[in-house]
C-alpha positions in Angstrom: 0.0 0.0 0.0 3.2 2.4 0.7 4.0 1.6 -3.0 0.5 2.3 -4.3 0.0 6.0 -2.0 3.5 6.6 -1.1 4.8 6.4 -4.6 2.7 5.6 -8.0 -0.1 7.9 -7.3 2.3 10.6 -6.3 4.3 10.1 -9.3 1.5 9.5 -11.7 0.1 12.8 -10.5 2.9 14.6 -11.1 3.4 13.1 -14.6 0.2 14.5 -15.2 0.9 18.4 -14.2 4.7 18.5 -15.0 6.0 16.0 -18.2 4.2 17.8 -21.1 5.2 20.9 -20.3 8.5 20.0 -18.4 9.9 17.1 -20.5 8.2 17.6 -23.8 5.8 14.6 -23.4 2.8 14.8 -26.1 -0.4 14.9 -24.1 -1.4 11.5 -25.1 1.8 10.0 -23.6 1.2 12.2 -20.7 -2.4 10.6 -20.7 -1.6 6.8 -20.8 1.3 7.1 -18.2 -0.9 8.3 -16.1 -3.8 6.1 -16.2 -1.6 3.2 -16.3 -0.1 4.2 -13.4 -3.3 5.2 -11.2 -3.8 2.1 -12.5 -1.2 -0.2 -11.3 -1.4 2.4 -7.8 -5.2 1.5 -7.2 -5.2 -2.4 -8.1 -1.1 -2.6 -5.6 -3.5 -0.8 -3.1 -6.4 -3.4 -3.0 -3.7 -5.7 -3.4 -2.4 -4.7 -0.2 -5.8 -4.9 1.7 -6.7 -8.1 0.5 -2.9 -9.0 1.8 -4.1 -7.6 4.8 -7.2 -8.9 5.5 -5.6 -12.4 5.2 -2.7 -12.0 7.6 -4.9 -10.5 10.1 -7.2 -13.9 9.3 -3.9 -15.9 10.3 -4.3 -14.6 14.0 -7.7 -14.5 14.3 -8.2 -17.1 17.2 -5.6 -15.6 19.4 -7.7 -12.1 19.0 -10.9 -13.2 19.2 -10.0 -15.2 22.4 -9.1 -11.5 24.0 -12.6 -10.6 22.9 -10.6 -8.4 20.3 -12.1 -7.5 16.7 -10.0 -9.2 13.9 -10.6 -6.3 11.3 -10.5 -2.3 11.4 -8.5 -2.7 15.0 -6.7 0.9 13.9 -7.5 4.0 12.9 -4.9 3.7 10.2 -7.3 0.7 8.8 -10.5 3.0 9.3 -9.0 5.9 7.5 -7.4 3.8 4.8 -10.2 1.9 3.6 -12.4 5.2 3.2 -8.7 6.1 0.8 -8.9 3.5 -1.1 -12.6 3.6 -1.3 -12.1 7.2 -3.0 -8.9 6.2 -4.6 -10.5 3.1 -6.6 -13.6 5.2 -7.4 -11.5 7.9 -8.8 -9.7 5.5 -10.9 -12.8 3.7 -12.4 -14.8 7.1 -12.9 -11.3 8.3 -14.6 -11.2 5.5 -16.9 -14.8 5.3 -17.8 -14.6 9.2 -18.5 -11.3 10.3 -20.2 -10.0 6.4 -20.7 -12.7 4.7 -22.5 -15.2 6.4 -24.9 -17.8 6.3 -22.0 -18.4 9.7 -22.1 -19.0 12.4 -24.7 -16.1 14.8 -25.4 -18.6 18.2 -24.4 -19.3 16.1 -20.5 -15.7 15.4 -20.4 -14.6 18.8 -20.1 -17.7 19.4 -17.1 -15.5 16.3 -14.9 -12.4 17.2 -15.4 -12.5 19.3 -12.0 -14.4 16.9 -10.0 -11.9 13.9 -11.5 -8.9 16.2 -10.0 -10.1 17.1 -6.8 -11.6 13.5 -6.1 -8.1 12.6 -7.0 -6.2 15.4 -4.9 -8.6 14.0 -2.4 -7.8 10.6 -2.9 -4.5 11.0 -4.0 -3.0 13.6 -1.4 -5.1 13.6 1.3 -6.6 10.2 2.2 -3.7 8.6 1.3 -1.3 10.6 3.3 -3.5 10.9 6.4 -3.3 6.7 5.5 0.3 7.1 5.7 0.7 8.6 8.8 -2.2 6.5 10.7 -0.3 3.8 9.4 3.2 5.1 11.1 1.2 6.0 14.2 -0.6 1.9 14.7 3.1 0.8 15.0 3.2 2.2 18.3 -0.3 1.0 19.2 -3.4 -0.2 18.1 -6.2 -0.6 20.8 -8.4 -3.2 20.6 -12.1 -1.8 19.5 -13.4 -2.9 23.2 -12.5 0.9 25.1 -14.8 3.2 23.8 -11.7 5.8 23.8 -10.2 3.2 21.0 -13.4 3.8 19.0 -13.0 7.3 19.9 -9.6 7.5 18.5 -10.4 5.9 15.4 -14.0 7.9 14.8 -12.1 11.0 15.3 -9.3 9.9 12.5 -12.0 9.5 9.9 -13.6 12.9 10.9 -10.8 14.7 10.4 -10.0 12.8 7.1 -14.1 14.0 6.1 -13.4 17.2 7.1 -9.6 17.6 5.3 -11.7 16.3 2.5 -14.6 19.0 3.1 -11.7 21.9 3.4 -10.1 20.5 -0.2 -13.3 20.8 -1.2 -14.2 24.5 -0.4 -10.9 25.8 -1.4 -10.8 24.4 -4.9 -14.5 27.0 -5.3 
């Protein structure tokens, strides 16, 4: 998942606002390398969950004998599936609109600014506030049973919502 938020989206957004006019790209080339690597980011990233979700399967009976939850235990797991939830909806909606001949060229045009602040959203924000939750569960992850645990992780996703929320006034 570090390789899918931490690195291909990052570089695959930057591709898209610096290579044509940086490194002479043609938009076309600019175009494919991007979508091919949102691409490869968003199916590495639900790689990476499905990964996951099967190790924490491996040591289910030891948590569910402490009466813990075997899934979502973190707020780094709360926040991140809203990420990729965003993440793989921006890179479907980006392929059905500018990838595939989905969409008319006039209503292309009308998404282009909700396809890039779904994916600064997605993208930036989500993912890095992933990236950091993630960092943080290292040193602890609680156990879903002390309602200051739930706490902890409700609060994560709130302000995840309302970094999303602020994204989305600023870019008016």
């Amino acid at each position: 998942m570090t390789l899918a938020f931490g690195f291909l989206s990052p570089v695959a957004a930057a591709a898209w606002r610096s290579y044509e006019h940086l490194l002479g790209f043609t938009h076309r080339q600019v175009k494919v390398f991007h979508g091919v690597l949102m691409g490869v980011a968003a199916l590495t990233g639900l790689l990476g969950v499905i990964d996951m979700w099967l190790v924490h399967e491996d040591g289910a009976a030891a948590q569910v004998a402490k009466g813990w939850a075997v899934h979502f235990q973190s707020a780094h797991s709360w926040v991140g599936i809203v990420a990729l939830a965003l993440f793989l909806l921006q890179a479907t909606g980006g392929a059905a609109a500018f990838a595939l001949p989905l969409v008319p060229p006039a209503r292309r045009a009308a998404l282009l600014a909700p396809h890039r602040w779904l994916g600064a959203a997605a993208a930036q924000q989500a993912a890095f506030v992933a990236l950091i939750t993630g960092i943080l569960s290292l040193a602890g992850r609680g156990d879903n049973v002390k309602e200051s645990d739930v706490g902890y992780k409700a609060a994560a996703v709130v302000a995840l919502l309302l970094s999303l929320l602020l994204g989305l006034l600023l870019q008016r």
